[in-house]
C-alpha positions as CSV (number, residue, x, y, z in Angstrom):
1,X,-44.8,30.8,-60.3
2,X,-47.0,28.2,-59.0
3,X,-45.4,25.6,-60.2
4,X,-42.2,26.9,-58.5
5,X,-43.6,26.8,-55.3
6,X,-45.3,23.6,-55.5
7,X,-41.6,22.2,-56.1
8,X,-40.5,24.0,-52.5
9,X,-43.0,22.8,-50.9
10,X,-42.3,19.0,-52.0
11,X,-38.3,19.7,-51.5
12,X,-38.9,20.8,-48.2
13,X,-41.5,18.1,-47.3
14,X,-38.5,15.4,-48.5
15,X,-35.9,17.3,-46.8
16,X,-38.0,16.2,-43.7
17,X,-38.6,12.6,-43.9
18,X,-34.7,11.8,-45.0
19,X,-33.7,13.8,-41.9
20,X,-36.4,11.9,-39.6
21,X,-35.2,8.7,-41.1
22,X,-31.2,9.4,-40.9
23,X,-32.5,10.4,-37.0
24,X,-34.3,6.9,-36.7
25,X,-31.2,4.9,-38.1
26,X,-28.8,6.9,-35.8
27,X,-30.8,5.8,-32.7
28,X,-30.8,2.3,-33.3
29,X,-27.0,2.2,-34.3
30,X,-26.8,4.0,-30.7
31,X,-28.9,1.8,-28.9
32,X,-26.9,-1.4,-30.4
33,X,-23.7,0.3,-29.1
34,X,-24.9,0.7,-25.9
35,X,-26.2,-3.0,-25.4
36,X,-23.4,-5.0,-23.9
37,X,-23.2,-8.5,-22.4
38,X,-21.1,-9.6,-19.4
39,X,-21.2,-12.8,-17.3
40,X,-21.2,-11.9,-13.8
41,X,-21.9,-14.9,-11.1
42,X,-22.8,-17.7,-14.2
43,X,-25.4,-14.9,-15.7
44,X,-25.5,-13.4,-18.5
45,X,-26.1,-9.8,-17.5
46,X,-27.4,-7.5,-21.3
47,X,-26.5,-3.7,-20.0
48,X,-28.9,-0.8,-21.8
49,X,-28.2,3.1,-21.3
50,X,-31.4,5.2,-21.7
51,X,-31.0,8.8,-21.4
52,X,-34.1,11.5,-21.5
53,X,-33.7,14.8,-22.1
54,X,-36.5,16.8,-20.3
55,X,-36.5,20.8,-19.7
56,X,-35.6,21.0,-16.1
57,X,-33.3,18.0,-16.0
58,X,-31.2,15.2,-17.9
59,X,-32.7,11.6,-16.6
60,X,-30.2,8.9,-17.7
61,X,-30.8,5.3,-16.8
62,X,-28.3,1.9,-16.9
63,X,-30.8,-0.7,-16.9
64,X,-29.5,-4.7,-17.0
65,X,-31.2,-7.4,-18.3
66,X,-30.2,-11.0,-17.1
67,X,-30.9,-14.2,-18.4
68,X,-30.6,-17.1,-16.2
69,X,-30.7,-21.2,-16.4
70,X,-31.9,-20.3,-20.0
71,X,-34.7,-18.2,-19.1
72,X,-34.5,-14.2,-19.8
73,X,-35.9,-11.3,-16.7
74,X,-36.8,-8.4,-18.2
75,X,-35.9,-6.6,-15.0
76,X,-33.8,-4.1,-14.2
77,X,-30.8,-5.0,-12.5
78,X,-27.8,-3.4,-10.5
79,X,-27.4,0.6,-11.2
80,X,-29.2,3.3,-12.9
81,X,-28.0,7.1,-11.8
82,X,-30.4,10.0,-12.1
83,X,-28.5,13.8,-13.4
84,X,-30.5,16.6,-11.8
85,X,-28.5,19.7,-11.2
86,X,-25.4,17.9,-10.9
87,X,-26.3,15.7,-8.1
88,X,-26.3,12.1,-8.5
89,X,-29.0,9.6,-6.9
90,X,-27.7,5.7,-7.1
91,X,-30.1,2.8,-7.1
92,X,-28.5,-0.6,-5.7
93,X,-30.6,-3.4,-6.4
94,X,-29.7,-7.5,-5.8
95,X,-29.3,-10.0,-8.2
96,X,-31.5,-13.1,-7.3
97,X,-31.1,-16.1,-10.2
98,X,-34.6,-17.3,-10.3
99,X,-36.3,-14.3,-9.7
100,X,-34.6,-11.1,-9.6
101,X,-35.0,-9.0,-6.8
102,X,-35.0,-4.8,-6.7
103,X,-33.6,-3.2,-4.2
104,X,-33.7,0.8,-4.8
105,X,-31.7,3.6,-2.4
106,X,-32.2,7.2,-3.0
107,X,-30.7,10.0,-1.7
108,X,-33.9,12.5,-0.9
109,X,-33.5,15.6,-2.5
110,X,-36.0,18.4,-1.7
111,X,-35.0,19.2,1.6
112,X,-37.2,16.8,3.5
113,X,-37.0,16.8,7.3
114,X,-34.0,13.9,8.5
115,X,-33.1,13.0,11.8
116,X,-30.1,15.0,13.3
117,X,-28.5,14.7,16.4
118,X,-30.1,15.6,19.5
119,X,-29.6,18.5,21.0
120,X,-27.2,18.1,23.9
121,X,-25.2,21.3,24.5
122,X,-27.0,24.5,25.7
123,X,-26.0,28.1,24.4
124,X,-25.5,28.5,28.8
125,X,-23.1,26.0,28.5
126,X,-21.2,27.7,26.0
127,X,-18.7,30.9,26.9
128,X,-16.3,32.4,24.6
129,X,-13.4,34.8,25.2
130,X,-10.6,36.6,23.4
131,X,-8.2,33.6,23.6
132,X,-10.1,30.6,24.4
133,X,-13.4,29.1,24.5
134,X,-15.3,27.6,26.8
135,X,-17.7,24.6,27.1
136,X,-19.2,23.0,30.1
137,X,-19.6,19.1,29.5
138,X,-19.4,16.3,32.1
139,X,-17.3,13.5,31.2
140,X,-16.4,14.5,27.9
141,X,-13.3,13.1,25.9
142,X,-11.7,13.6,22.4
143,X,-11.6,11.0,19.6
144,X,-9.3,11.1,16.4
145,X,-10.0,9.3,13.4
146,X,-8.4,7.3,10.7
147,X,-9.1,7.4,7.1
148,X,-12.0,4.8,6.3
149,X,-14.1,7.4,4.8
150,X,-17.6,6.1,6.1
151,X,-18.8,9.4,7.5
152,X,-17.3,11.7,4.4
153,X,-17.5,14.6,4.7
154,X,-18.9,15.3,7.9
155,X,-15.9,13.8,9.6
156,X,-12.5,12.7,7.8
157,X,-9.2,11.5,9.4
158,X,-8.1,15.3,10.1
159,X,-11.3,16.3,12.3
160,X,-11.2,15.7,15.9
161,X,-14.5,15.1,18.3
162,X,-16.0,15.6,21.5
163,X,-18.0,12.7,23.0
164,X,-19.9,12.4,26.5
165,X,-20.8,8.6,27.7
166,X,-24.7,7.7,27.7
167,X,-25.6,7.2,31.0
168,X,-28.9,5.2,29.8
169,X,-30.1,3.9,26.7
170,X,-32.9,6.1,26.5
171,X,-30.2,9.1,26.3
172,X,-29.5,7.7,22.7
173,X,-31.8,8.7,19.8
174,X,-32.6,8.7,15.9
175,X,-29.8,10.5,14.0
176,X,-27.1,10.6,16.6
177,X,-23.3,9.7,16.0
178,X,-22.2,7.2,18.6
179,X,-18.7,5.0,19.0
180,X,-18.9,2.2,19.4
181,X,-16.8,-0.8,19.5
182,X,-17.1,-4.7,17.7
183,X,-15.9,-7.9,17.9
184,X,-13.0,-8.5,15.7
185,X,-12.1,-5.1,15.4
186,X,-9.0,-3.6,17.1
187,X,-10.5,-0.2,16.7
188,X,-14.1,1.5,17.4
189,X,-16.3,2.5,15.2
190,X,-18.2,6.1,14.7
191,X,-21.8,5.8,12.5
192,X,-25.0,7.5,12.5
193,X,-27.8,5.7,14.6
194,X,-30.8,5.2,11.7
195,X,-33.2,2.9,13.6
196,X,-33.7,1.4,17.0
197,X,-35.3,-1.8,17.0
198,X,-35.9,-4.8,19.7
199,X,-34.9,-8.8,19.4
200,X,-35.3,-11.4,22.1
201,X,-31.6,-10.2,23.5
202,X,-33.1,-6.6,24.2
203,X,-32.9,-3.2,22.4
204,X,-30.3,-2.4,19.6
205,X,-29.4,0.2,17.5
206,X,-28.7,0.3,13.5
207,X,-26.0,2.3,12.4
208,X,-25.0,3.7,8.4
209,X,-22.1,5.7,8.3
210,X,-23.5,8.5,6.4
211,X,-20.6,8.0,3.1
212,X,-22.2,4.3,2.5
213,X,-25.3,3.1,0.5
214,X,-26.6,0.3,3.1
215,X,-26.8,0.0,7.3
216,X,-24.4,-1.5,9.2
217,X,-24.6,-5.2,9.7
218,X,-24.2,-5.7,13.4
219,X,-26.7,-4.9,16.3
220,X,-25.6,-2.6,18.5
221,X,-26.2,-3.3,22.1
222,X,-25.5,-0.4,24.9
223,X,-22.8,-1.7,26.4
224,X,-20.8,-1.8,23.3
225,X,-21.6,2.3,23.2
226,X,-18.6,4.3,24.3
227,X,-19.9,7.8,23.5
228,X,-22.7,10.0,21.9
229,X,-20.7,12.8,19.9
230,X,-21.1,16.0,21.1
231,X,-18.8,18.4,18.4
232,X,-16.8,18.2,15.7
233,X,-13.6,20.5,15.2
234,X,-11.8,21.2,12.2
């Protein structure tokens, strides 16, 4: 009897270390599928996937490896996306050949306070009725769209808007919408203000339309404004 269950135990105990080692070998056959090399802009970019599985959520990370005028960076490079309850956070980083430089953008989300729109329209300046509804707003005109998709899903070619014309810089703030138009273009423009800052030409405003991962390049002076939206209708 004993000597039955000493030959269990040892079965069992064997049964575990050829499963731990078939586990082992799978993962590196995994990991070597995963590695792949591309050249992008004369480097040789080695591209990893890393995936954790923890209790609340499923991290997975694409990590790239560069190697450049013979020397490797063990630095993370371009895109990794994080899986937590089905939302997706990118990371953008910049490829620099001598040393690489990160660049990381997340999308916050616990519900942290952002900047919205300022508050421009009363509930006094609202009245509705059976058939119609009324708004009181001075100078206020409509605005169509095309489809560009920068400010998806807020506002897409179908929606319509309501603007009012600043009549002062300072009636522009943090999170609003404005139009506003650019050189070059035939057609004005309709982003989210993110940040004011100040140059040697005066006060500017950034803009982001809220569908795209980086701010707008140009600097927005006030008298390229044309309105501060007011409402969106769909």
């Amino acid at each position: 009897m004993k000597l039955l269950k000493t030959i269990l135990i040892l079965a069992v105990f064997l049964f575990g270390i050829i499963t731990i080692l078939a586990s082992l070998s799978y993962l590196s056959f995994d990991n070597a599928q995963n590695n792949k090399i591309h050249v992008k802009d004369s480097l040789k970019v080695y591209k990893e996937n890393v995936c954790t599985d923890n209790p609340s959520n499923i991290t997975c990370k694409e990590n790239m490896y560069v190697e450049c005028n013979g020397k490797k960076y063990e630095a993370p490079i371009i895109t990794g996306y994080t899986v937590k309850e089905k939302v997706f956070v990118p990371e953008y980083v910049k490829i620099g050949c001598t040393q690489p430089t990160i660049i990381v953008e997340e999308k916050k989300l616990k519900g942290e306070e952002i900047a919205s729109p300022y508050d421009r329209i009363k509930e006094e300046d609202v009245s509705t009725f059976s058939d119609f509804i009324k708004i009181d707003l001075k100078n206020a005109k409509w605005r169509k769209y095309i489809d560009s998709n920068s400010m998806d899903p807020l506002i897409d070619k179908a929606a319509t808007t309501i603007e009012i014309k600043p009549e002062k810089m300072e009636d522009i703030h943090i999170g609003d919408i404005i139009s506003y138009n650019v050189k070059d273009y035939d057609y004005s423009l309709v982003h989210r203000v993110v940040d004011i800052k100040e140059d040697e030409n005066g006060i500017y405003f950034v803009t982001k339309g809220d569908n795209y991962w980086k701010e707008d390049q140009y600097k927005i002076r006030f008298s390229q404004v044309e309105g501060v939206i007011v409402g969106i209708l769909y």
